[in-house]
C-alpha positions in Angstrom: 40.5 90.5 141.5 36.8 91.4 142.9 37.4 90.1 145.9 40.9 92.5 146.4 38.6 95.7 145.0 36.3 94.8 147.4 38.6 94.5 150.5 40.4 97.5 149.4 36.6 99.4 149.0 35.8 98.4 152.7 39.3 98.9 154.7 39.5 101.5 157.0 43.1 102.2 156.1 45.6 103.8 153.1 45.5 101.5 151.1 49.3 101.6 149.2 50.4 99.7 146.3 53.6 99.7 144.6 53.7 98.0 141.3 56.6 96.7 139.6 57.2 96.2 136.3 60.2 95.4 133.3 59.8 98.2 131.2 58.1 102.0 131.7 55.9 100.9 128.6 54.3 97.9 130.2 52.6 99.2 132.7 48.4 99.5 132.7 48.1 103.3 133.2 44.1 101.9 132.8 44.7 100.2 136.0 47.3 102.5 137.6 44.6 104.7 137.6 41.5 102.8 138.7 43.7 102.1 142.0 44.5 105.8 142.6 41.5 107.3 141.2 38.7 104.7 141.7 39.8 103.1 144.9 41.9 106.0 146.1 44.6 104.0 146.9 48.6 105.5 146.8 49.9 103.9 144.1 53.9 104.1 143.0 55.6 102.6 140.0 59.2 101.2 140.4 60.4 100.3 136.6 63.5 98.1 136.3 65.0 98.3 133.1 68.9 98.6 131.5 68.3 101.8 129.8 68.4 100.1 126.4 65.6 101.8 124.1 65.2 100.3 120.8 66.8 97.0 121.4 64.7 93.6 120.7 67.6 91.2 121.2 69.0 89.9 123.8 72.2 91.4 124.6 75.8 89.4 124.7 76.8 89.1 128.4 79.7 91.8 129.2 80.9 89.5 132.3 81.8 86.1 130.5 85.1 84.8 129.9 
């Protein structure tokens, strides 16, 4: 990871990173905002998740015969 800081310190460009991630709770807001704030970089967050808050099982498959 130095080595990515340290190209992203010396580019001449916008940097723009889009991090993906499971769940809106498992992001690093810590790092999230080093990129933005630190390295001034735009940063997005694209979350993928099924909208099921609270569950801790797996879920039984709606599509099997």
């Amino acid at each position: 990871m130095p080595e990515t800081i340290e190209a992203i310190e010396r580019a001449r460009i916008t940097t723009r990173i889009l991090y993906v991630t499971a769940h809106p709770d498992d992001e690093s807001a810590a790092v999230l905002t080093y990129l933005a704030r630190g390295l001034h970089a735009d940063v997005a967050l694209l979350s993928l998740t099924r909208a099921r808050a609270g569950r801790t099982t797996s879920a039984p498959n709606k599509h099997r015969n």
